[in-house]
N, C-alpha and C positions, 0 to 999 in steps of 0.2 A: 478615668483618666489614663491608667496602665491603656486601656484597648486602642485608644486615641492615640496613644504616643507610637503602639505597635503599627496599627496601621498605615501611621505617615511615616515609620521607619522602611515597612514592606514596598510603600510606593515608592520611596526615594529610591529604595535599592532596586527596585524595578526599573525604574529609570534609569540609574544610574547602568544595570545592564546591560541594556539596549544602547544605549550613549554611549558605552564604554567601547561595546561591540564596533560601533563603524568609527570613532573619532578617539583618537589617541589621545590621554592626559595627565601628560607627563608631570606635571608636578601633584596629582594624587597616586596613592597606592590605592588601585581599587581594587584589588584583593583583598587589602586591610579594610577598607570600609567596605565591602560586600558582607563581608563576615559580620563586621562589628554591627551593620544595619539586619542582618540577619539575628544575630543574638539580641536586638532589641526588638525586633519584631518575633523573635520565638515567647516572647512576655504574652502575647496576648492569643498564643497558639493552644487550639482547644485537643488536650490528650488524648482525647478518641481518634482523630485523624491520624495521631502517628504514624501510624502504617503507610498511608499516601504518601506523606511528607517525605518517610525514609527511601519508598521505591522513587519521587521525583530524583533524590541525591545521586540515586544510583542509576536509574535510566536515562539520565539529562546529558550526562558527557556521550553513549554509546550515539544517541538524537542528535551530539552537535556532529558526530563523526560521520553521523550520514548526510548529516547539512553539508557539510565540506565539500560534499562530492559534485553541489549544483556549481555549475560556471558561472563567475563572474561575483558572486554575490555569495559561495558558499563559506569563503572563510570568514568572515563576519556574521553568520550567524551562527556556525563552530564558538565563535566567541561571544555570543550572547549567550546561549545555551550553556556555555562552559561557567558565566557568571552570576546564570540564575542560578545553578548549581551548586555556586559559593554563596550565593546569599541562603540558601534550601538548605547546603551545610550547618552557617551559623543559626537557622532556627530548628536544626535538628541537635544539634548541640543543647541550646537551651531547655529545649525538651526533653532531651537524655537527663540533665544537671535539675530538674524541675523533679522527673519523676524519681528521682535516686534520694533528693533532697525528702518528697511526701513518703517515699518509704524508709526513709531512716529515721524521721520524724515520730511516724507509725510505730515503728519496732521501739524505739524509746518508749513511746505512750505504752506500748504496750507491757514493757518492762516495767516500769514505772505502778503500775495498777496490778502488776503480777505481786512486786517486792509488797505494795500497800497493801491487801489483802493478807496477809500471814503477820502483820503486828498489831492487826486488831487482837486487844487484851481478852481472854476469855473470864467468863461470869462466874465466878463461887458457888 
């Protein structure tokens, strides 16, 4: 169900990219909902990818700066580029908040069975 719901989060914000890119819509904040479809589509982002995920964040805006440069049609895709960006933000976010969340989880657990082991009662 989680993977269903990331998925149609990833498309919409996809969409919503590319849309936002050539047609102005002013009465959404799509920065706000890039993000917030990003952070619900980072639910179903598998933690081995990380690494891709974080260089698309950071290679995406230098991409739209040279998109800019074509005539006629560069500054709109400057701004698609800029929004897949924001949505590759919010599921690196999630990702970041996801793995910090299994390692403090982990370090509990681990404390946890450190303290358990030293009051088992010893035998007469």
């Amino acid at each position: 169900m989680v993977k269903s719901i990331a998925g149609l989060a990833r498309l919409v914000a996809t969409l919503l990219a590319i849309v936002a890119g050539f047609v102005a819509i002013p009465t959404l904040d799509v920065a706000l909902a890039l993000v917030v479809l990003g952070i619900v589509a980072g639910l179903g982002y598998a933690a081995d990818q990380a690494g891709r995920l974080f260089l698309v964040v950071l290679v995406l805006p230098a991409v739209g700066t040279a998109l800019a440069r074509i005539p006629v049609i560069g500054t709109q895709l400057n701004a698609v580029a800029l929004n897949v960006a924001l949505a590759a933000a919010g599921v690196a976010a999630t990702v970041v908040a996801m793995r910090l969340f299994n390692n403090s989880r982990e370090d509990v657990a681990g404390l946890a069975s450190m303290g358990g082991s030293s009051s088992t009662p010893a035998k007469a």
